[in-house]
C-alpha positions in Angstrom: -1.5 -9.0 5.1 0.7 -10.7 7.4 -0.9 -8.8 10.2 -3.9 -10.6 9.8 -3.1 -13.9 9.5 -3.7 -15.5 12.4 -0.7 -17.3 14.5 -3.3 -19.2 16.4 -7.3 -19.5 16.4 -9.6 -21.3 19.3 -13.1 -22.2 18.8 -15.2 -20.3 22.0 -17.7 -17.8 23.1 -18.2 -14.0 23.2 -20.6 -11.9 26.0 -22.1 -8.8 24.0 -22.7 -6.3 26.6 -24.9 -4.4 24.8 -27.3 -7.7 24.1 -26.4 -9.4 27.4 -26.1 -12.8 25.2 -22.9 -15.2 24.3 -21.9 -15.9 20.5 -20.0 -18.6 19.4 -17.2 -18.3 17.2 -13.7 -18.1 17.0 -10.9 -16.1 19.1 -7.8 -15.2 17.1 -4.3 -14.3 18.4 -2.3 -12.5 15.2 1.0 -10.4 15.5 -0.2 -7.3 16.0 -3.9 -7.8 17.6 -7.0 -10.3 19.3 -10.0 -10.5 17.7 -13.3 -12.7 17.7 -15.2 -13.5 14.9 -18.7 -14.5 14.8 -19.6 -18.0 13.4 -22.2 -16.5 11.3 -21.2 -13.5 11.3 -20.3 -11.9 7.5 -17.2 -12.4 5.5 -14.4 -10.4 7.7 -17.0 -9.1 10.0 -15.4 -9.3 14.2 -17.2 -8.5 17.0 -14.4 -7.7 18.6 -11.2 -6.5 17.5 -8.1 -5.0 19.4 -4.3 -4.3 19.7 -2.2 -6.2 22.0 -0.5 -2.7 22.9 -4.2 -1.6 24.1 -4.3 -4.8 26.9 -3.9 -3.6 30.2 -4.6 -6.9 31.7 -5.4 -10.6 31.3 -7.2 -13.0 34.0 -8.7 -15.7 34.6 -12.4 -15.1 36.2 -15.7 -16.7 37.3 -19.0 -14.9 36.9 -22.7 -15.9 37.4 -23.5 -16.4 33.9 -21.0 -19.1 33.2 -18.7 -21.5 35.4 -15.4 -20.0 34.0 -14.5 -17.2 31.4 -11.1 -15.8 30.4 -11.3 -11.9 30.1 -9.0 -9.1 28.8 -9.2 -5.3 30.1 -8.6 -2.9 27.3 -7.6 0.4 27.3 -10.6 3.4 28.2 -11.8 0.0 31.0 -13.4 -1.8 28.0 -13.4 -5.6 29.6 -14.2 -8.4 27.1 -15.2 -11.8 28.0 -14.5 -15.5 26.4 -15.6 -18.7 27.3 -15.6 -22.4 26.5 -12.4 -21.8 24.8 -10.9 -25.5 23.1 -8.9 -27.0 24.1 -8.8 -25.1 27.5 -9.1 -21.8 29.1 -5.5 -22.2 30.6 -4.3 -23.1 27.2 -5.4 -20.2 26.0 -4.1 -18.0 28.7 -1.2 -19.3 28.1 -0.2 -18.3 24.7 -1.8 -14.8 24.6 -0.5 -14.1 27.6 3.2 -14.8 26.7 2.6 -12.9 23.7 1.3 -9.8 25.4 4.1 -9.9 28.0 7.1 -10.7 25.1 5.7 -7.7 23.5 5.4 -9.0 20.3 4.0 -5.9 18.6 6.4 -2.8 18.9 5.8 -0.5 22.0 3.0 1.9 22.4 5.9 4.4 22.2 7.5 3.7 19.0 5.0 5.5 16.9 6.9 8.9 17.2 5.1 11.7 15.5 7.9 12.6 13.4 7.1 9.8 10.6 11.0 10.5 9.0 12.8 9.4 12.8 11.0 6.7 13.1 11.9 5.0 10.1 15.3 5.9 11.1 15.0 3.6 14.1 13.1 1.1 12.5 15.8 0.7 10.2 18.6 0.4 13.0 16.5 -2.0 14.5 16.7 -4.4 11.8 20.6 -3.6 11.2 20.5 -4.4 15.3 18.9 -8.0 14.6 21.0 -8.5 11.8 24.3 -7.9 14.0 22.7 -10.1 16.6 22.4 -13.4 14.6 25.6 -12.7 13.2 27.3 -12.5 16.8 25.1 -15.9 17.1 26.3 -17.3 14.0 30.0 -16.1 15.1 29.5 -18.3 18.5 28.6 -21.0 16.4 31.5 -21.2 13.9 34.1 -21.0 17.1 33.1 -24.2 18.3 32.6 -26.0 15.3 36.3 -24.6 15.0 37.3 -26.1 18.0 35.9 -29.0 17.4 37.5 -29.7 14.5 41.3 -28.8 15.8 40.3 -31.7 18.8 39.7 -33.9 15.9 42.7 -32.8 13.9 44.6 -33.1 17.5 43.6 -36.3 17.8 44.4 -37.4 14.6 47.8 -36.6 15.2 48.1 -38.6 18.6 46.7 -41.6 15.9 49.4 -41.7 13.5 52.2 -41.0 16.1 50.7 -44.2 17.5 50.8 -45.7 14.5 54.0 -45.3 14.1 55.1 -46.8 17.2 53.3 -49.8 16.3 55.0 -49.9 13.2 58.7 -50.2 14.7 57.3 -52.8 17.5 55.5 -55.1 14.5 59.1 -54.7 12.4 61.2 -56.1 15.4 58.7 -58.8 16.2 58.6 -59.9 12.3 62.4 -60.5 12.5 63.9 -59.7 16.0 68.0 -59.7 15.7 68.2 -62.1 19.0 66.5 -64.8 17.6 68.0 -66.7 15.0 64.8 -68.9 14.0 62.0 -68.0 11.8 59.2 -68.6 14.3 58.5 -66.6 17.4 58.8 -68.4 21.1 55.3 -68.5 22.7 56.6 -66.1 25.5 57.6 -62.8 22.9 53.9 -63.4 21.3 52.1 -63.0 24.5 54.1 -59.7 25.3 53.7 -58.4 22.0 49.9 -58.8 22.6 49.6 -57.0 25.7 52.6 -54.1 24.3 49.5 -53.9 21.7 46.1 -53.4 23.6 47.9 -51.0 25.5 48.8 -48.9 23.0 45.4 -49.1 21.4 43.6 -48.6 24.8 45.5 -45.2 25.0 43.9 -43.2 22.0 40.4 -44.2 23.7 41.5 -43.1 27.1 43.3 -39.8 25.8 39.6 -39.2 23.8 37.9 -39.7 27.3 40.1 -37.2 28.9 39.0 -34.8 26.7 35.3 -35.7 26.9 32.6 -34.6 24.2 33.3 -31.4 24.0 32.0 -27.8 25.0 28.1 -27.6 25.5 28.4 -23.9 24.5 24.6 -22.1 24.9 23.9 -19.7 22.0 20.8 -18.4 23.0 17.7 -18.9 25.5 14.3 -17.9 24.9 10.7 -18.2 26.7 8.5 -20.9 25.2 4.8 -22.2 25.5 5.5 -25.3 24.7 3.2 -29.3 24.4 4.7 -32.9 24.2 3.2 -34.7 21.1 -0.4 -34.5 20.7 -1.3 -32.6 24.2 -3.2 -29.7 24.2 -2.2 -28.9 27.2 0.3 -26.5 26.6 2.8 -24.9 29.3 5.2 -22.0 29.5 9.1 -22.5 29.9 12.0 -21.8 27.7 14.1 -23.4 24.8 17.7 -23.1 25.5 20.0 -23.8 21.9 23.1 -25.2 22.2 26.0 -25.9 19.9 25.3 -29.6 20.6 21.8 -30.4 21.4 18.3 -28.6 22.2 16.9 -28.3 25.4 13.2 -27.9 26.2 12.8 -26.9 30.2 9.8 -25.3 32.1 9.1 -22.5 34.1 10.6 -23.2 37.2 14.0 -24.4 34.8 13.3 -28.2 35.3 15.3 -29.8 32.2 11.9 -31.6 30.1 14.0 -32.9 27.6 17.1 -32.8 25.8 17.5 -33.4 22.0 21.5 -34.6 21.1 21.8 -32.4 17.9 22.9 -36.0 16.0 19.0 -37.3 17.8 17.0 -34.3 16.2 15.6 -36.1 12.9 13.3 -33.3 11.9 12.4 -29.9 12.7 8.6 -28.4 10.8 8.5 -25.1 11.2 4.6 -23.9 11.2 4.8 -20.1 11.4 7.7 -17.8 12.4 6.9 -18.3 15.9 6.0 -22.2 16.0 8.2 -25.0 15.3 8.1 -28.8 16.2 11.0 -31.2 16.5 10.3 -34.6 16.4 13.4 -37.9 17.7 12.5 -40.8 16.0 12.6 -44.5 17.6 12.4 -48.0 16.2 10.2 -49.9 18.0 8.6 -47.0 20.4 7.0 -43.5 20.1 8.4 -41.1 18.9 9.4 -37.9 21.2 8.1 -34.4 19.9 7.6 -31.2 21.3 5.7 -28.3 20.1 7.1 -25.2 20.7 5.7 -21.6 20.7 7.4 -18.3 21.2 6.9 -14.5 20.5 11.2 -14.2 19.9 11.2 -17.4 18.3 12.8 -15.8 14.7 16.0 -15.0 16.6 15.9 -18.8 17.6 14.9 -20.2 13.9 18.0 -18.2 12.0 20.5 -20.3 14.2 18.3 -23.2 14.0 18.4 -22.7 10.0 22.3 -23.2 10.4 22.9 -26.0 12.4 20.0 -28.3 11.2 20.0 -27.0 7.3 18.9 -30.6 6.2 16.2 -30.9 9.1 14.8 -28.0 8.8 11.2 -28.5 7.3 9.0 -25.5 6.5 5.4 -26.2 6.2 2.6 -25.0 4.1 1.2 -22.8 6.8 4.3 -21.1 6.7 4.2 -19.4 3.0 1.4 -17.0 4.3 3.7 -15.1 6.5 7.0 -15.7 4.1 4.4 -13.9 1.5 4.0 -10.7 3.0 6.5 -7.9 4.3 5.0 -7.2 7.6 5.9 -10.9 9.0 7.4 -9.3 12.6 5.6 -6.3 13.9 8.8 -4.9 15.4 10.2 -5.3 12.5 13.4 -7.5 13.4 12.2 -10.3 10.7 12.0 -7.4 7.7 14.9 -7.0 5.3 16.6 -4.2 5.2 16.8 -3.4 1.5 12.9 -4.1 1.3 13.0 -0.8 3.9 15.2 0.7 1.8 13.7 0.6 -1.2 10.8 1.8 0.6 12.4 5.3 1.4 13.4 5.5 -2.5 10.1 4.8 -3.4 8.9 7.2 -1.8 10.6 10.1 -3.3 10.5 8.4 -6.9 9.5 11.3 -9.2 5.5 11.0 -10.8 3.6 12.9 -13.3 2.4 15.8 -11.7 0.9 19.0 -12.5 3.1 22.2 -13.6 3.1 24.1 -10.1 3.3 21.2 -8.0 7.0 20.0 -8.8 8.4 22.4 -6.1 6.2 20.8 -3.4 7.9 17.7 -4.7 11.1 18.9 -4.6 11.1 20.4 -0.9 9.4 16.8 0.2 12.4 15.0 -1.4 15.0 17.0 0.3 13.1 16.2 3.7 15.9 13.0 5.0 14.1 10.1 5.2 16.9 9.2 8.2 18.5 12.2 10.7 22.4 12.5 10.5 22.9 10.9 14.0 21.0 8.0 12.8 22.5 8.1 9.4 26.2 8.0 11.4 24.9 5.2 13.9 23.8 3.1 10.8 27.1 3.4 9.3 29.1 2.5 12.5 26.7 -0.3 12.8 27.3 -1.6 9.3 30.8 -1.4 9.4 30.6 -4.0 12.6 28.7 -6.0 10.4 31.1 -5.7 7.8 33.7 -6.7 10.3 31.8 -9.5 11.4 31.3 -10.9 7.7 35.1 -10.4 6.6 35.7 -12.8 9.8 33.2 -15.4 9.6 34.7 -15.7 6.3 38.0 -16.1 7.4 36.9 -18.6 9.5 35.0 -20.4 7.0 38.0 -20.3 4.7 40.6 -22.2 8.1 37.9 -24.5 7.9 37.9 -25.5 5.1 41.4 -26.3 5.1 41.1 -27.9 8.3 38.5 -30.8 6.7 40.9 -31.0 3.7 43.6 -31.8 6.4 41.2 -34.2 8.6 39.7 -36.1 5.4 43.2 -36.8 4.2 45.0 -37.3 7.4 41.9 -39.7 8.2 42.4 -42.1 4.8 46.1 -42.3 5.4 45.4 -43.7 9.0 42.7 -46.3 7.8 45.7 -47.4 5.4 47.6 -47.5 8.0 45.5 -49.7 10.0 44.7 -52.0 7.4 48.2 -52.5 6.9 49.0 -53.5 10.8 46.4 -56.0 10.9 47.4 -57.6 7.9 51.1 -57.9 9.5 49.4 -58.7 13.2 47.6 -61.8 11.5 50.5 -63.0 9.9 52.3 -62.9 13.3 49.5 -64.6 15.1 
């Protein structure tokens, strides 16, 4: 199950308490839990094995039997010790700390005892991360809207300038005043410089309104590596609607990927990604990015770079199970769902047993203030929808309007310097 599958694995050591001796083997950080498996130990067999929810504490410690261990204080005051982890201890600290304090798993609280309500709130919980991208998604389609009616603005500043270059070229092919074919030397050096200014002016009207709005969509923590360095650090990745940027922990700016630099994006698992800017002629810049609320990230990521967007083998064992994100926010919604109707699908049972059946049916799998929340929430996502597609739908029209507004002025263009040659 997707539970066990591990999101990252560290060759080290283990201290059994009861045998006061080390094992080697291997430490394991999945969604849900930590546990260390014995090199020689059986098929499946751990020596140790625990919930993140249990940790009450990470550190890093000294003791007399090694130079340095990492150690983790469960719940009941069970400590457990590691040592020479690879690549380091701090690397390792690193990630399961983040992972412990983004709360990957769901709260120790959210197992309620009423099985029924809590599938109620898991379910609004995914309806919640569903209207979440959405709102992201929403952000995303304004600017490229805004973008588009600069470009259609500017567009419209080309022609009219085209057009004024139009009725200057006509007077200077055959000006009434001058009753000779050829132009004096004098009226040709004016209409040059009448030209480069009014061809400097689209340029200088496009700087004025500069590249356009660097709108954030969203910001999460990160342990993130440049390249091939094990040596990995905390920070955050901050998307934009125009770039990426990779900064650390005390909000120093690391890097910053132009959306038009990013050449690829691999995505490992759904909480480790890579993107990669290629160079000709020196090395390329990568960063390797890892992140506990890294699928609210990836679904905008999914959007802007669709072609980039690269996901790896490692991947398809999380994509193949149901329980990819222990809270639940990666799940589908219909797969829940079909769960609760599953559950009340009718079976061959025994004659005296169908009422027992029936009264477990009738049971709602949701209450009815969930069941009305639910509905309130779906009809904001319906809402959302109807006007992402509206907005889809202008946009389309407006790259109709810029693709044909666009060959008219290359025409155009073409046609001027074919006069301006003549002239020259």
């Amino acid at each position: 199950m997707s539970r066990n599958v591990p999101i990252h694995s560290w060759p080290g050591s283990y201290y059994i308490n009861s045998e006061k001796r080390w094992v080697s083997g291997t430490l394991s950080l999945t969604s849900s839990s930590v546990r260390f498996t014995a090199a020689k130990a059986e098929e499946g067999e751990s020596l140790a094995s625990f919930k993140l929810s249990r940790i009450m504490e990470i550190k890093k410690e000294s003791s007399s039997f090694i130079f340095s261990a990492l150690t983790i204080l469960e719940e009941g005051n069970v400590k457990h010790w590691f040592s020479s982890l690879h690549p380091s201890r701090a690397a390792v600290f690193n990630v399961l700390e983040h992972f412990w304090r983004e709360q990957l798993l769901s709260p120790p609280g959210a197992t309620a005892v009423d099985p029924e309500v809590s599938k109620g709130k898991e379910l609004i919980g995914l309806v919640s991360g569903a209207q979440r991208r959405l709102e992201d998604t929403g952000k995303v389609l304004q600017h490229q809207g805004e973008q588009f009616d600069n470009i259609i603005s500017g567009l419209d500043k080309i022609e009219s300038d085209l057009d004024v270059a139009d009725k200057l070229l006509s007077e200077l092919e055959s000006p009434p005043w001058w009753p000779f074919a050829k132009l004096p030397w004098r009226s040709q050096q004016e209409a040059k410089s009448q030209q480069a200014a009014k061809t400097q002016s689209p340029a200088s009207g496009a700087a004025a309104r500069g590249p356009g709005k660097q709108g954030v969509i969203t910001t999460i923590p990160v342990i993130f590596s440049k390249g091939g360095d094990s040596n990995v650090k905390p920070g955050r990745l901050t998307v934009q609607v125009s770039a990426l940027e990779v900064s650390d922990s005390s909000s120093q700016l690391m890097h910053r990927f132009e959306r038009t630099e990013v050449d690829d994006i691999r995505v490992h698992s759904p909480y480790e990604l890579s993107v990669r800017q290629r160079f000709i002629g020196k090395p390329d810049i990568s960063y390797r990015l890892l992140s506990a609320k890294m699928p609210e990230a990836l679904s905008v990521l999914e959007m802007q770079y669709k072609k980039k967007v690269e996901f790896m083998p490692d991947y398809a064992a999380f994509k193949s199970t149901p329980d990819t994100s222990p809270s639940g926010s990666e799940g589908s919604i219909w797969n829940t769902a079909t769960g609760f109707i599953d559950r009340v699908c009718l079976k061959e049972l025994p004659p005296g047993e169908l009422v027992q059946l029936q009264v477990q049916v009738q049971q709602p799998p949701v209450s009815e203030s969930e069941a009305q929340e639910l509905k309130q929430m779906l009809m904001k996502l319906k809402n959302l929808a109807l006007e992402a597609e509206t907005e889809l739908e202008r946009q389309d029209e407006a790259l109709d309007i810029i693709t044909s507004s666009t060959d008219q002025a290359t025409t155009h263009i073409d046609k001027h310097t074919r006069r301006m040659r003549k002239l020259l």
